[in-house]
C-alpha positions in Angstrom: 60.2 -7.2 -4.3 63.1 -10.1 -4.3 62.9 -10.4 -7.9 63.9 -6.9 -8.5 67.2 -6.9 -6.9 67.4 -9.2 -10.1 67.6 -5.9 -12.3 70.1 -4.5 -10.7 72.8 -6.4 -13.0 70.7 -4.7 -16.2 70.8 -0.8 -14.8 74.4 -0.8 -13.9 75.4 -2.2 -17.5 72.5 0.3 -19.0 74.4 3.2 -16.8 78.0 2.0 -17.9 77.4 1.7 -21.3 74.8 3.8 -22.5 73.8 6.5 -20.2 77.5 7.7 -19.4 78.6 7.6 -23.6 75.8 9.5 -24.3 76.2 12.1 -21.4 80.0 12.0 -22.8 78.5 12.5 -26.2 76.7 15.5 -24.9 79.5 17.4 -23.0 81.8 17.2 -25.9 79.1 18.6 -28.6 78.5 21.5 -26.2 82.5 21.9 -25.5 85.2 23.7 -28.2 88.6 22.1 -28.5 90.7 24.0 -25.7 88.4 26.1 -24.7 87.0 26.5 -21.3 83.5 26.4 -20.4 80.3 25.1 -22.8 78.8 26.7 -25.9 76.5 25.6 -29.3 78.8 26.8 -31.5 79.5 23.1 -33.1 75.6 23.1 -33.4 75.7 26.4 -34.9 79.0 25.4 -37.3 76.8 22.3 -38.7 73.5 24.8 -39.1 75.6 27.1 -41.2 77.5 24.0 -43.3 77.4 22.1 -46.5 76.8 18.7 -43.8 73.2 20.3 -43.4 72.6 19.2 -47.3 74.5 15.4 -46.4 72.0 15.2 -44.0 68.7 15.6 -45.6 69.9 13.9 -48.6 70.5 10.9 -46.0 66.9 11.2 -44.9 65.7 11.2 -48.0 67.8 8.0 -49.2 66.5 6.5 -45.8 63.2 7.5 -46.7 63.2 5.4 -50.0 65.2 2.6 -48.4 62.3 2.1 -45.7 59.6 2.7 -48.8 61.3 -0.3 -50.6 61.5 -2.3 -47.9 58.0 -2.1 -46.8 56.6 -2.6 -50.8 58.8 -5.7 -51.0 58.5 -6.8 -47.5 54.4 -6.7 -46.6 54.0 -9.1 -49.7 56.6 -11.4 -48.9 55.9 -11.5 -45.3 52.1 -12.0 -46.0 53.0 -14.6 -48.4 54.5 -16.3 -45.3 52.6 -16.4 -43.5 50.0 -17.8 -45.3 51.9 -20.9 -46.4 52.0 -24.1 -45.2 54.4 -25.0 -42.0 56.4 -26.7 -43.1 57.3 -24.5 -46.4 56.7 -21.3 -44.2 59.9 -22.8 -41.9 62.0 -22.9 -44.9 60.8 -19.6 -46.0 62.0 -17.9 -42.9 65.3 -20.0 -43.2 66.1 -18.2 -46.3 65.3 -14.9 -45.0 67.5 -15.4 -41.6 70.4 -17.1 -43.6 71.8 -14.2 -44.9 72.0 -12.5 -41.5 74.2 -15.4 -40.8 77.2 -13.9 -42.8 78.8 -11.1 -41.9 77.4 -7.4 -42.5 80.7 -6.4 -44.1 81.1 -9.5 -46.3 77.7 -8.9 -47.9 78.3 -5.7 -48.8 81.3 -6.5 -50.4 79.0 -9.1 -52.1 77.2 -6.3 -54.1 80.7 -4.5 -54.6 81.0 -7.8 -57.1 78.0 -7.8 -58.5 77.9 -4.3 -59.1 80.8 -3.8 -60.4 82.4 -3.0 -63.9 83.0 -6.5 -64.8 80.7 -7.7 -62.3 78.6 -10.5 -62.6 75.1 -8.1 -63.6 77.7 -6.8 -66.5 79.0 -10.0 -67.7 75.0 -11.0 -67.7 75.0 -7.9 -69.7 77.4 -8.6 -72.1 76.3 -11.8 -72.4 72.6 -10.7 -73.8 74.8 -9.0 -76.3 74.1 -5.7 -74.2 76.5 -2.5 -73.2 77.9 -2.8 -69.8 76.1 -0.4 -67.2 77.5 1.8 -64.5 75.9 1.0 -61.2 78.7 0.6 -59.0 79.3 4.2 -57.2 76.3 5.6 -57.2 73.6 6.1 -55.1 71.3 3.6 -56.6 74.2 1.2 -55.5 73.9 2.6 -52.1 70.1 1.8 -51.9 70.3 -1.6 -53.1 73.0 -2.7 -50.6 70.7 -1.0 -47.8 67.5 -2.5 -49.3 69.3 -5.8 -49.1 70.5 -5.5 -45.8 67.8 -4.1 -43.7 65.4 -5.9 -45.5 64.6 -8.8 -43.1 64.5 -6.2 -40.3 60.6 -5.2 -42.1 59.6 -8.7 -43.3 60.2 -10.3 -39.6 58.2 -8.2 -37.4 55.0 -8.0 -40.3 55.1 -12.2 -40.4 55.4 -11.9 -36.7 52.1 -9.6 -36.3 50.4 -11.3 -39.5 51.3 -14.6 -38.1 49.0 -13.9 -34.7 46.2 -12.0 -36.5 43.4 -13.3 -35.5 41.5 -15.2 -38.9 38.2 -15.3 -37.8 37.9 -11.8 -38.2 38.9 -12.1 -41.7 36.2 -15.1 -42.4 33.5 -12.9 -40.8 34.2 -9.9 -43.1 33.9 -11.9 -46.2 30.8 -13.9 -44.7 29.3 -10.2 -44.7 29.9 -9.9 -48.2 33.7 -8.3 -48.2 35.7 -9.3 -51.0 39.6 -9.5 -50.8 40.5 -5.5 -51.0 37.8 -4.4 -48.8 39.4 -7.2 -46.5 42.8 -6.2 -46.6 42.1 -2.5 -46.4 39.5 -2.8 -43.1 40.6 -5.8 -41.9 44.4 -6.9 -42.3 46.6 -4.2 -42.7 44.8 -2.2 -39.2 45.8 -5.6 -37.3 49.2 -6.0 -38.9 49.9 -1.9 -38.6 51.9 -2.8 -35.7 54.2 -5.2 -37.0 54.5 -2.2 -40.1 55.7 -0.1 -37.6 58.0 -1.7 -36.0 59.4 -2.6 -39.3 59.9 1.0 -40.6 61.5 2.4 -37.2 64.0 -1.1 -37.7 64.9 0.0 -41.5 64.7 3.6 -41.0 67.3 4.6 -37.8 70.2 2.0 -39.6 69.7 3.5 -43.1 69.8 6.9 -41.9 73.2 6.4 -39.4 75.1 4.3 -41.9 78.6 4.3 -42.9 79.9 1.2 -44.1 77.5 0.6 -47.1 77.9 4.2 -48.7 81.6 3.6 -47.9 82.0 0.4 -49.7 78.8 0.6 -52.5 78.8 4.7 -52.8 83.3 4.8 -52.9 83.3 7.9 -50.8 81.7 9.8 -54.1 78.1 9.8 -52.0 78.5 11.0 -48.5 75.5 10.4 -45.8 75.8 11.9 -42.3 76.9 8.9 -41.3 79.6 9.2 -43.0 80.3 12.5 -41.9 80.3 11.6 -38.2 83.0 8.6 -39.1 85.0 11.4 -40.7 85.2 13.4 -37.9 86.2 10.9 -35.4 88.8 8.6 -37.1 90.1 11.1 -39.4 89.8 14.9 -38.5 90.1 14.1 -34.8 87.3 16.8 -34.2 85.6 14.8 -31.5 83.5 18.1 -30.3 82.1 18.4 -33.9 81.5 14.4 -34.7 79.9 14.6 -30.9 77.5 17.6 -32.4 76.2 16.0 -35.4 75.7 12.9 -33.5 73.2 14.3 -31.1 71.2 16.8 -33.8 71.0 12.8 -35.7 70.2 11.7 -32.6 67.3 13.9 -31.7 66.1 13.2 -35.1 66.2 9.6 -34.6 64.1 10.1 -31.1 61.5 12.3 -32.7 60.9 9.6 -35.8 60.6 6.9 -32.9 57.7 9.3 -31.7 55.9 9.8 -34.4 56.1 6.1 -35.4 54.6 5.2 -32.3 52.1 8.1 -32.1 50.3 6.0 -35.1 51.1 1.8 -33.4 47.4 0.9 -32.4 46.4 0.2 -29.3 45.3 -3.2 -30.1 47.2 -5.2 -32.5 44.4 -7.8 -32.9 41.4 -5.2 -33.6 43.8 -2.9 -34.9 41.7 -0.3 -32.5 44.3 2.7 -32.4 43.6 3.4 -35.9 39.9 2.8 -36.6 
């Protein structure tokens, strides 16, 4: 009973600074710019708008992002963690080390990569080829969030496969499995919740992002994220911004429900699922 008095610290900071900004949130997206009283005509205003369109195509681009990341992630965590230590320790090093820098700064990165006479262009050029456009576009945008929220899948998949229990794995091919039957029944099921984890931590930043459709994109590619900045720093329509924010939001919430609808109850037998 003492220890909890210990959590009292935690709720009063959780209170401060996140139930009362998103109760703010909520009053202004149900409030109109002098006007008295509360109304869902900024949810209605969105409904009926062009920023409907922004916002799928944001899921959509969010959608492939997350694909990406888990094609190119499961291998490369796997990989992991099936090397040796001391290798595997280095391995992870060079995952982390770009996490280091800052998120701005790496972005910027692929603004000189990508660019005109960037160095993909120069590379280009220098295999006697014509330069390409790939700065300002939305392929642009999906590298720089591929590269970004890329160690947010392989992390939690090393962490799971890491843990998995091998002797399951030896007993399946003792009974005659070979390596795809093994993988199918055995590893993925155990590693699903590490997967999961790793989607919900690629999906809900690609989907509220600003800065790298900003920088990669040149304000030619709006996502909703976008949108939402717009309407705060810019247009000054707090009620509006605060709208869109909770209908993304809600969306957020109900992808964090269906993700965990399908996390197995038992990461080690991978039970939930089979």
């Amino acid at each position: 009973m003492k220890f909890r008095k210990l959590s009292y610290p935690y709720l009063v900071w959780m209170g401060i600074f996140i139930l009362v900004p998103l109760f703010m949130i909520l009053y202004y997206s149900l409030s109109i710019k002098g006007v008295n009283g509360l109304s869902f005509s900024n949810f209605k205003e969105f409904f009926c708008s062009i920023n409907l369109v922004v916002l799928l195509h944001s899921i959509k681009i969010a959608f492939v992002t997350t694909l990406i990341c888990l094609l190119i992630g499961y291998p490369t965590a796997y990989l992991i963690s099936k090397a040796p230590l001391k290798r595997r320790s280095i391995m992870l090093i060079l995952i982390i080390l770009p996490m280091w820098m800052n998120f701005l700064l790496r972005t910027y990165a692929w603004m000189n990569i990508l660019a005109k006479n960037g160095i993909l262009n120069n590379f280009f050029r220098f295999l006697g080829l014509s330069p390409k456009t790939m700065l300002y576009t939305q392929g642009a945008i999906i590298v720089g969030m591929v590269y970004n929220f890329l160690p947010f899948m392989i992390l939690p998949i090393y962490t799971v496969l890491e843990k998995m229990d091998h002797s399951l794995v030896e007993a399946a091919k003792d009974l005659g499995a070979n390596n795809l039957q093994t993988f199918i029944k055995i590893i993925f099921p155990m590693s699903l919740t590490g997967v999961i984890t790793g989607i919900t931590m690629v999906f809900i930043p690609a989907i509220s992002t600003f800065e790298i459709s900003a920088l990669l994109g040149g304000n030619k590619i709006n996502l909703i994220g976008n949108v939402i900045e717009n309407q705060f720093r810019v247009i000054g329509d707090w009620n509006y911004g605060s709208a869109i924010s909770m209908v993304l939001m809600i969306i957020i919430f109900i992808t964090m429900l269906i993700t965990n609808k399908f996390n197995p109850d038992d990461e080690k037998t991978g039970g939930g699922l089979w």
